[in-house]
Each structure stands twice: as C-alpha cells, then as structure tokens.
N, C-alpha and C positions, 0 to 999 in steps of 0.2 A: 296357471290359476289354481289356488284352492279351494274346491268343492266342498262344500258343508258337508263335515261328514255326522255318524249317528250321534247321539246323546242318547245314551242307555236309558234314561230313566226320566220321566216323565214330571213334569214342575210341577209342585205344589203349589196348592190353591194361593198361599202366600207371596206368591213369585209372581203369580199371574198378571198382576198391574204392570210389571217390564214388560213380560213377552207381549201382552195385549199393545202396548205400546208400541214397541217395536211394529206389531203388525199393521197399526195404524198406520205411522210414518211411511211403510214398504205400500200400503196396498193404497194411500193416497198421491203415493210421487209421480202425480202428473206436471213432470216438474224441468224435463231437460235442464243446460247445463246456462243457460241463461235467463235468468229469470224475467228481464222486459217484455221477452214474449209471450208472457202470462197476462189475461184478461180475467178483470173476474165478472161476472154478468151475474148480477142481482136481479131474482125472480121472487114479485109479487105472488097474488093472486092469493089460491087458501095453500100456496107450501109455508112449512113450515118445519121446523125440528122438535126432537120429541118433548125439549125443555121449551117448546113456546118461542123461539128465539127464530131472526131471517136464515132465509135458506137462501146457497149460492151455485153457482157453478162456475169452469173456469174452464177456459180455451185457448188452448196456442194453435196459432196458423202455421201450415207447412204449406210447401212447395209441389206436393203431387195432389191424386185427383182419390188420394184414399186417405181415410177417416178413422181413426181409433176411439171408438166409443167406450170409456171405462168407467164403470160402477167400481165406485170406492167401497173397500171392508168398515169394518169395523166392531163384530160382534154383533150381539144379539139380546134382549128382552123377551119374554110372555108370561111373565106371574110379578106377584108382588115384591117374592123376593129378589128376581133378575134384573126387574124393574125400578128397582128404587133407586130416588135421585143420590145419593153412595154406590151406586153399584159399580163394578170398575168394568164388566163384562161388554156395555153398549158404549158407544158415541151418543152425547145428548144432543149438540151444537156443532156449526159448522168450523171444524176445522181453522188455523191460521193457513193453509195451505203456499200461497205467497213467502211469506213471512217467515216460516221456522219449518217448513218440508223444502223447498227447492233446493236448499244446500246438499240434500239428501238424496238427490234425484241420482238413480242407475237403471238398469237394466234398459229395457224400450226408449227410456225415456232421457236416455244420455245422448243429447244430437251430436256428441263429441266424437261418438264413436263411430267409423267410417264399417265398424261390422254390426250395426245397428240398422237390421231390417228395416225399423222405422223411425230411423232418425227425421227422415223428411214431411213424416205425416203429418195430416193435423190433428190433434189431441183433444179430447172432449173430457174433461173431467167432470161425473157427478156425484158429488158427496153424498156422504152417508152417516144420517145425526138422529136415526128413526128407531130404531132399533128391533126391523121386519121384514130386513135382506131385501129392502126396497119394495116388496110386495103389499105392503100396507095401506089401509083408508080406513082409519077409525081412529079415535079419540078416545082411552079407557080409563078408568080411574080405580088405581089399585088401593086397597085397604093395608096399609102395613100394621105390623106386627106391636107395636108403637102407637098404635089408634090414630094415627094421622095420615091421613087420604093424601092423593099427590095422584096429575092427570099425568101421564103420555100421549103424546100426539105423535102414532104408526101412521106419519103421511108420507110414508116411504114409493108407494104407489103417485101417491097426488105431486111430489116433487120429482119425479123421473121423466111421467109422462110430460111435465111441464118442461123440461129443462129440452126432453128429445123432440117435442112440440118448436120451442124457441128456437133451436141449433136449425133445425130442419126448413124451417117458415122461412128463415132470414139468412140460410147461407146464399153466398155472392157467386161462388165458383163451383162448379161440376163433382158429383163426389162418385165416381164409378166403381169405386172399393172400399168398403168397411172391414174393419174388424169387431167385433163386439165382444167384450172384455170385461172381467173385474176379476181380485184379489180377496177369497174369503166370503163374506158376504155377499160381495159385487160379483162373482162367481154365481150365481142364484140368480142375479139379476139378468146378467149375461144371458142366458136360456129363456126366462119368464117372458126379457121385452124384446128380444127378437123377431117374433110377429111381428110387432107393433111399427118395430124401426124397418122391417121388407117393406108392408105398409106405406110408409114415410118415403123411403128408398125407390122404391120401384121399381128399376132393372139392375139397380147396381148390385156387384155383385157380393158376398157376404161370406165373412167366417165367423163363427161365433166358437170363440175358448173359454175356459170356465179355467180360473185358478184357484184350486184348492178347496173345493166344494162338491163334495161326495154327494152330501144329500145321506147321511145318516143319522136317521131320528128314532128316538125310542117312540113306541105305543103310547106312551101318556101326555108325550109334548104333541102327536097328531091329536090326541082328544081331546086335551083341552088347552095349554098353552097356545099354540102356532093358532088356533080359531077366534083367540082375541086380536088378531091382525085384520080380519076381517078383508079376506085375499079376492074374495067373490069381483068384489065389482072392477079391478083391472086383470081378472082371467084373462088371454088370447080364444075368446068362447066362440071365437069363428074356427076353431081348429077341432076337429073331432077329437071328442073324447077329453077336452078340458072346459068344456058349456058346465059351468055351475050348477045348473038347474037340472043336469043328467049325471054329474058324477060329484062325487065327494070329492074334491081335489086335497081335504086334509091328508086324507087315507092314500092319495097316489103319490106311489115311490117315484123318486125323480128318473130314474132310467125310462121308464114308464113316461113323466112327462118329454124325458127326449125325444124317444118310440114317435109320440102322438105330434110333436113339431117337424122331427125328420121327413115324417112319411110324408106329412103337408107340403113339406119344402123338401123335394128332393135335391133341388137344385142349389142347396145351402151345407156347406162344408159344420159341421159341429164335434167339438173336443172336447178332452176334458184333459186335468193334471191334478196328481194327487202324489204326494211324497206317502214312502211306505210306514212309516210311523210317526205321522203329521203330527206333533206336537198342540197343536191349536183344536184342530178338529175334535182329537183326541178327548182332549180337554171340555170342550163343548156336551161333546155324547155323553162322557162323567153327569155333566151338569146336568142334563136331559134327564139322567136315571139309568143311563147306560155303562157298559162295562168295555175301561181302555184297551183291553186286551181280545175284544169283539169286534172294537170298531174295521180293523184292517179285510177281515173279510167277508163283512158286509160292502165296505165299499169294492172292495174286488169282483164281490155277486153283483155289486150296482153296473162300474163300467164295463165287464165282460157281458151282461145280460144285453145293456144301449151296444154297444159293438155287434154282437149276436145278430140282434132285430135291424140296424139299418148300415147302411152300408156305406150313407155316409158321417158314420161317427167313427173318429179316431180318439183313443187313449194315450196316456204317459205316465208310468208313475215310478217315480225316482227312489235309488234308496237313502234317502234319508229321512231324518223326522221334523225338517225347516216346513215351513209354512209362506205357500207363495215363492215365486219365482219371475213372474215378469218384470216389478221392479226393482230387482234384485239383481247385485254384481254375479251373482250364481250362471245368470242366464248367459253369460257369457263362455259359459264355462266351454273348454272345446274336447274337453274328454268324461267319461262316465263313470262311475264306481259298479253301475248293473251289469250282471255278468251278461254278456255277449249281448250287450245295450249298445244304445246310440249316443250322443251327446243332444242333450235338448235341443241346441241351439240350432244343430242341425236340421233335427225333424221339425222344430216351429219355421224352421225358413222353409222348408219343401211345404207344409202346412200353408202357407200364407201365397206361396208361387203355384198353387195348386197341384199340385203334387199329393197323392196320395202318401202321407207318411208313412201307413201301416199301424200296427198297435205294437208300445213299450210297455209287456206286462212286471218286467222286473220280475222275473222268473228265477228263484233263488237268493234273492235279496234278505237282507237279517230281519226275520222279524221280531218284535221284542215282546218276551212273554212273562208271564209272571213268573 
C-alpha cells in the first residue's frame, strides 16, 4: 500500500475549496461498503444548521455490543469574513451523505475489509453544517463588508446533544463499547462530549480519539472570534476546571481541557492524531492570524504536555501533511515512513483492544520550514 507521502509546500488560499472538499467527503464517510444500511434519522426540535436549513443524522447497525460515535469535520466560522454565506471554509447545510459520500466510504468504515477493526460496529454519524466544531449555541448576525447582514445559526452544541440524546434513548441492544470519534472539527467534538456520552453510557466502556485536531489557536480567535460560539452553556461544567462560571474556557488550551477530563475519567482511554505538516490545520492557524511554520510545534507542546499530565492519553503523529486518517485508505496502511515508528493501524487496533499503545512522536520526521 501507498502511504501519502509529504507535499513540500503548503496550498494556497485559491486551492482551498478542493482540499476543503476533499476533507469534507473523508471526514463524513460514515459510509461502509453498502449503502442500505444507512438510516437517516431527522431531528426536530430547535437543531438546525448554520444556513437555517434541517439537520440529520445517520446510522448503520452492526453486529457487536460496540458503538462508533463520529463527529463529522467540516471547518470552521467566527467573524464576518469566515462567516459569510460565500465563504468556502464551513459547512452551511447537511450534507448529501447517502447520496454522493458512500461511494467514497474507506478506512473504518469499509465492512469489506476483513482487517477492519470495526467493520462490525455500529456507526453513528453526526453532521456538521454549524460552523463551531459542534460546540456552539447561539445565533449571530454578522455585518459584512458589503452592508448586508446575514444570521449564522452555531447550533452546533444544540444538534449533537440532540442526535446523542435520540441514539441513546432509543437504542434496542446493549452498547458495552464505544469509540468516540471525529475527523477535523469532529476531533474537538470527540473530547468536548465525551462526559456527556459516559453520562449516557454508564459503564460501558470508552475510547475517545481525536483525528486531526491539535487545538492550535492564535490569541485573537480565543478573544474574540471562538466567543461568538457562545460555548458556555454545553461546557461538561461537572468536571473540575471546565465550570464556566470559574474558568475562562476561551483562554484554556486543549491539552489542558484533556488534563481536566482525564483526571475525571481515569477510567477512559483518550488519543489524539496529528500528521507532521497537516495541511489543513495548517491552513486554518494562517487564517486565525497565525504563522504555518509555528503551527507544528505548538501542537507537539500540545500532545506531549496531555501525555505528560495523564497517563491515560496516548498520541500519534505521522509524517505527513494529509489531514485525517480514519476515513481514509491510509489507515490501512501496514508499514510507516517515521523513523523507528509504528504503522497506525497497528497502534489504533492495540488502542481499541485496550492495549496501551504508548506514544508515536515521529521523532525525526521532515518538517517543513520556510
């Protein structure tokens, strides 16, 4: 198998509607290899997406007593100009995910594949059309540049807990293992509603992996951008140290929020995956006000700090600059390019068999500078 390998140099802003694209199709292929066993379950209530439009989610049943919870990617929103209905950075709307992603379906989500950890799960997928890495509950209305006003609706929060409310209420059969997942955005998700889903869960037992979300923000998108998401009211504020009312959670670095769910939950396996010159991420921090050439070891101080402090988090970061990896033929890969690395596919099956994987820091791996 062919590993993606580097791409020296980093897309221009011009390029970005593909690779965005791209990332969509990968980080939504909750999709295996036939698609009648896809359900789509339409959720009422106040969800919604961030152009006003219904919000869904979509389920295939498996055969075991364990559960793949995935938060779909899709970018990001917080000002007028990331926000505008042109902007090519967010999802507005849900997804055809049925329709024009299942053809597309690899990595987890191929039941074809007999070396597919969870080909037999059952698969939860929750869109992402909000543009507030699902952490949202507010309704804002940006001024553009053009004098013409236009609402977003960050009910990114209000359609998560809704969809992990309905799966939960109304499953029929026993769920004694979760994974909790997403690609990109849904990587953010993964960590934020994990309380919520132990919660839900109750003894079963849980992994939460984060794909491709570092969690590195400049200074100016914590002070004012990411505060128009208005994060406060789905915090986990039963976990020390993310109560609203005692901490700024703009200001708290995600290692940090791992630190404060770890300790909570010792009893909860948490990872993270991050490619050495992520392309997307990369991208993103640009946008923020940051600099491409910063982002890599910031996120290195991120997941070596969360390693550091709990012991049960593990890392992985690969050398390349791809973006995401679970729904992707990559994951299959059964060899590594990191010097005196592992093969992922490796360490996420010991990862999921409970197996201490240990940490892949890609120690030596090319990184690309200016």
């Amino acid at each position: 198998m062919t590993i993606r390998r580097q791409r020296k140099n980093i897309a221009p802003a011009h390029k970005f509607a593909h690779i965005c694209a791209l990332s969509l199709v990968f980080s939504a292929s909750a999709q295996g290899s036939d698609a009648t066993g896809w359900e789509k379950v339409s959720l009422g209530a106040n969800t919604r997406c961030a152009d006003g439009s219904a919000f869904s989610m979509f389920l295939n049943r498996g055969t075991t007593d364990r559960v793949v919870v995935d938060f779909m990617g899709g970018g990001a929103c917080w000002d007028a100009a990331t926000c505008h209905p042109n902007a090519i950075n967010y999802t507005k709307s849900v997804p055809d995910v049925i329709g024009k992603w299942i053809p597309e379906a690899s990595g987890i989500y191929d039941r074809s594949r007999v070396d597919n950890p969870f080909r037999n799960d059952t698969h939860i997928l929750i869109p992402y059309c909000t543009g507030d890495v699902h952490w949202g509950d507010a309704d804002r209305t940006y001024q553009g540049k053009e004098g013409l006003s236009y609402i977003v609706h960050h009910r990114g929060a209000v359609n998560a807990q809704t969809a992990l409310d309905t799966f939960f209420t109304n499953k029929t059969n026993p769920v004694n293992d979760i994974v909790v997942t997403g690609c990109s955005a849904g990587a953010y998700a993964s960590i934020w509603w994990t309380p919520y889903i132990k919660r839900l869960a109750g003894k079963a037992r849980i992994i939460q992996f984060s794909d491709s979300g570092a969690g590195v923000l400049t200074e100016e998108f914590r002070r004012q951008g990411m505060r128009n998401w208005q994060i406060e009211s789905s915090a986990p504020r039963w976990i020390p140290g993310l109560d609203p009312s005692e901490t700024d959670l703009y200001q708290l670095s995600l290692d940090r929020m791992y630190s404060a769910i770890a300790t909570a939950h010792p009893d909860i396996q948490f990872s993270q995956f991050n490619t050495q010159n992520d392309v997307l991420q990369r991208w993103f921090f640009r946008l923020m006000g940051g600099s491409l050439y910063n982002w890599n070891g910031f996120m290195r101080e991120s997941v070596t700090s969360a390693a550091e402090r709990n012991f049960n988090f593990n890392y992985f970061i690969a050398p390349w600059d791809a973006h995401c990896i679970l729904p992707d033929e990559a994951f299959f890969a059964k060899t590594t390019d990191a010097p005196h690395g592992v093969a992922f596919h490796d360490w996420i099956t010991r990862l999921i068999d409970g197996s201490s994987p240990g940490n892949e820091p890609c120690d030596g791996c090319y990184l690309d500078q200016p």
